[in-house]
C-alpha positions in Angstrom: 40.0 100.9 19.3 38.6 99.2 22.1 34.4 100.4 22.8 34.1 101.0 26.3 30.6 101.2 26.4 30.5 97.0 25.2 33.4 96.7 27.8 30.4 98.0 30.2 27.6 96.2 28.4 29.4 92.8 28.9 30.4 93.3 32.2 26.7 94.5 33.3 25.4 91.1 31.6 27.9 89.0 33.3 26.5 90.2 36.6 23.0 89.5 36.1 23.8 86.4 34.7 26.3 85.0 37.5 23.1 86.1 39.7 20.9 83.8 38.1 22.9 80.5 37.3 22.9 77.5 39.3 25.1 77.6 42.4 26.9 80.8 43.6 29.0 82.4 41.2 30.6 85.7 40.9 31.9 87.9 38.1 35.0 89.3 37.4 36.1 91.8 34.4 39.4 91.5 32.8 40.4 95.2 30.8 42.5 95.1 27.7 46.1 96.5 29.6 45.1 93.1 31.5 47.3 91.5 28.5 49.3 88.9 30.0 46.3 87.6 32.4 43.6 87.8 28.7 46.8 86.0 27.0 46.2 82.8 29.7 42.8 82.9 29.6 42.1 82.6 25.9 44.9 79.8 26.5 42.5 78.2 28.5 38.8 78.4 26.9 38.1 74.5 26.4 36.6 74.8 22.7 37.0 73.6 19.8 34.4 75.1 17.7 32.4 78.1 17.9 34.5 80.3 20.3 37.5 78.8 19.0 36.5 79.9 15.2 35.8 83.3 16.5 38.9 84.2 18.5 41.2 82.8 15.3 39.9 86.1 13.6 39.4 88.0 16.8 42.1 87.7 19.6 40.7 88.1 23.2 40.6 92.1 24.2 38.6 92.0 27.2 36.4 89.4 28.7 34.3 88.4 31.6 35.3 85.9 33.7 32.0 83.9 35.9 33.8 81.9 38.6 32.3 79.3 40.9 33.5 78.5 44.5 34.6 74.5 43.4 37.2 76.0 40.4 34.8 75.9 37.4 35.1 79.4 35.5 32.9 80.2 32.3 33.9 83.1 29.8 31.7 85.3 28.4 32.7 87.6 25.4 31.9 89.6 22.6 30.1 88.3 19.9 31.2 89.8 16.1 28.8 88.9 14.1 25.7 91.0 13.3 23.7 89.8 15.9 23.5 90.6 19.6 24.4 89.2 22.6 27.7 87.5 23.4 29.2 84.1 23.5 30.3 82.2 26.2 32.7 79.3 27.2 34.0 77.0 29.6 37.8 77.4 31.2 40.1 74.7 31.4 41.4 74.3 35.1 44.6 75.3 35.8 45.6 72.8 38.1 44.8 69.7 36.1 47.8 68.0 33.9 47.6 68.3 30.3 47.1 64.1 30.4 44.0 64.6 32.8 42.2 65.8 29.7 42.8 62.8 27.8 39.7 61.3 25.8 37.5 64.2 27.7 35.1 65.4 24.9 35.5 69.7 24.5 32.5 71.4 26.5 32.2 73.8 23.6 30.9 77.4 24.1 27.6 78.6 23.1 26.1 81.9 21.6 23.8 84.2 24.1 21.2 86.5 23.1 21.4 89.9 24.5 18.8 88.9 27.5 20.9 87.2 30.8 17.9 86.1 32.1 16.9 83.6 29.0 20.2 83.0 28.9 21.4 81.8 32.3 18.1 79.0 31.3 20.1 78.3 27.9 23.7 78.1 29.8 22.0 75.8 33.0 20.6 73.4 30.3 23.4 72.9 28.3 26.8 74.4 28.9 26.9 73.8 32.4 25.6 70.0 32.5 28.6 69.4 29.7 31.3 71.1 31.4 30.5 69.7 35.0 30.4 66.6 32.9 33.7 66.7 31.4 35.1 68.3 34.3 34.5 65.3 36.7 35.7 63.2 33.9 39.0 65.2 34.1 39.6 65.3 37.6 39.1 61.6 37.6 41.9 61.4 35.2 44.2 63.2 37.2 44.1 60.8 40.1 46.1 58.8 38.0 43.2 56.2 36.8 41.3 55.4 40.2 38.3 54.9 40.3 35.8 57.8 40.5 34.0 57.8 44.4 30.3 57.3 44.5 28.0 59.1 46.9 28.0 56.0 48.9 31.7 55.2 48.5 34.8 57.1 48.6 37.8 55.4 46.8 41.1 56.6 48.3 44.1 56.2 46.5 47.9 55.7 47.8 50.2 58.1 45.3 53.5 57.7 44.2 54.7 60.6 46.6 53.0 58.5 49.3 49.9 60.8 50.0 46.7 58.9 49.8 44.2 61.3 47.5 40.3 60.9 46.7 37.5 62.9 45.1 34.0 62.8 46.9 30.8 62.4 44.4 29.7 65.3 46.4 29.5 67.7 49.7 29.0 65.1 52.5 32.0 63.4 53.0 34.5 67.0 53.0 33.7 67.8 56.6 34.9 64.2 57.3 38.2 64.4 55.6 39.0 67.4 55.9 38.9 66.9 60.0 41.4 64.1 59.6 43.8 66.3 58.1 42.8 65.9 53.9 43.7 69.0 52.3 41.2 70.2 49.0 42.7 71.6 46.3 40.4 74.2 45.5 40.7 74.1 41.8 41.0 70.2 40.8 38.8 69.4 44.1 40.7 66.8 44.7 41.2 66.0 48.5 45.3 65.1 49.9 46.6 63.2 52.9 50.3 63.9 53.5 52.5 61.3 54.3 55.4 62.8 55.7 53.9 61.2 58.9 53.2 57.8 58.2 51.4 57.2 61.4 49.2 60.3 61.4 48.5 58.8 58.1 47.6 55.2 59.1 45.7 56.8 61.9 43.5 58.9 60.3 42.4 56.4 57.4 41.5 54.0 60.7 39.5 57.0 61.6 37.7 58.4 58.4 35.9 54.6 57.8 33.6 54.7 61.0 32.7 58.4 60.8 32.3 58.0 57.1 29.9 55.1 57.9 27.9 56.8 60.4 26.6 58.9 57.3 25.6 55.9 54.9 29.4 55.9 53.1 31.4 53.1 52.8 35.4 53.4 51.8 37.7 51.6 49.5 41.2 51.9 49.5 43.4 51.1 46.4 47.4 51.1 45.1 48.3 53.4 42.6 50.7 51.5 40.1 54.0 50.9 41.2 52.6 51.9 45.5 52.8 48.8 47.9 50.2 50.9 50.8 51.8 50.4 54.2 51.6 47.0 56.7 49.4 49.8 59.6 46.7 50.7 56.7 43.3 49.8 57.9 42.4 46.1 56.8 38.8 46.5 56.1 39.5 48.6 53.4 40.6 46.1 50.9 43.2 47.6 47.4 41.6 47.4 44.4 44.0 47.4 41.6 44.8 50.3 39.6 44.6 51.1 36.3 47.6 52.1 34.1 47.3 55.1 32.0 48.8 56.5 28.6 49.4 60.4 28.4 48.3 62.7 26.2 48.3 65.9 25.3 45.1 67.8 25.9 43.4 69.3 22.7 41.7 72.6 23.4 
């Protein structure tokens, strides 16, 4: 029998405590007749110890769901032990490929007291720092092996699909790409040029190195394996070779 008034207990602590983390993040409630959307998420709780052990002997009946604008989501649930509070855990991305999570160590879940407050200082200082850790890490991997941009240099990579795709160390350069016709994906945060349009294309990477530069960020364009980039790409941003990688199947 489910307890509706720890169904409102969790759901009032995931509120205060989305109100005091990091960021801006916002809290959702899944129900138990949510079945089939409580089925994918316990799918996708990226843990391998504590929370894992616990939903073994006790399968996900209703949860709270703590979801921040760039795609990461943490999951907060019920504790059964004999102590109070709840535990709480990061989500694996949907959008990522089972091989982006390749060597990425598990941002295992902690437990929370029963005070949000103490709590969002216990999540900020640990959860958070390895999950935003391992999610970079992860994101990285699904560019196909490129290397990871720096705040002071974006690497942009050609695909095999011909797109040319990059992630930004942080804020400064998505106004810039974005205005030259990148696309985010909000959940992998991983930026896309088409190139159905090869000369929109060629244009807009001629374009994106002096406005980039105007704001102390330098560019750097490299092959994926297997991509020859076109003759009309931008010559002062030289290829750096790519590096090949193995799948796997990610572990959670």
């Amino acid at each position: 029998m489910h307890d509706h008034d720890t169904s409102e207990r969790l759901a009032s602590y995931a509120d205060v405590l989305a109100g005091e983390l990091p960021g801006n993040w916002i809290s959702s409630h899944l129900a138990p007749d949510a079945k089939d959307d409580l089925a994918d998420l316990a799918d996708r709780i990226w843990d391998l110890d504590l929370v894992a052990a616990s939903l073994a002997e006790h399968p996900l009946q209703h949860s709270a769901v703590l979801s921040r604008p760039d795609g990461a989501q943490l999951v907060l649930l019920e504790r059964h032990d004999e102590r109070d509070g709840f535990l709480i855990a990061a989500i694996a991305p949907h959008a990522l490929p089972d091989e982006a999570y390749r060597a990425v160590p598990e941002p295992n879940g902690i437990a929370l007291a029963d005070d949000p407050f103490l709590s969002a200082e216990q999540v900020s200082g640990d959860l958070l720092d390895r999950y935003d850790s391992a999610l970079a890490q992860a994101r990285t991997n699904a560019l196909g092996g490129i290397q990871p941009s720096q705040p002071d240099r974006i690497v942009l990579t050609w695909q095999p699909d011909g797109s040319v795709a990059t992630a930004p160390a942080d804020d400064r350069a998505s106004v810039t790409l974005v205005a030259n016709g990148f696309v985010q994906d909000p959940q992998s945060g991983i930026y896309r040029l088409g190139g159905d349009d090869t000369q929109a294309q060629a244009r807009a990477l001629r374009e994106i190195g002096p406005q980039l530069g105007q704001l102390g960020i330098g560019t750097a364009l490299q092959h994926h394996a297997g991509r020859t980039a076109p003759a009309s790409a931008p010559a002062a941003m030289l290829p750096t070779p790519a590096g090949t990688r193995t799948p796997a199947t990610r572990s959670r």
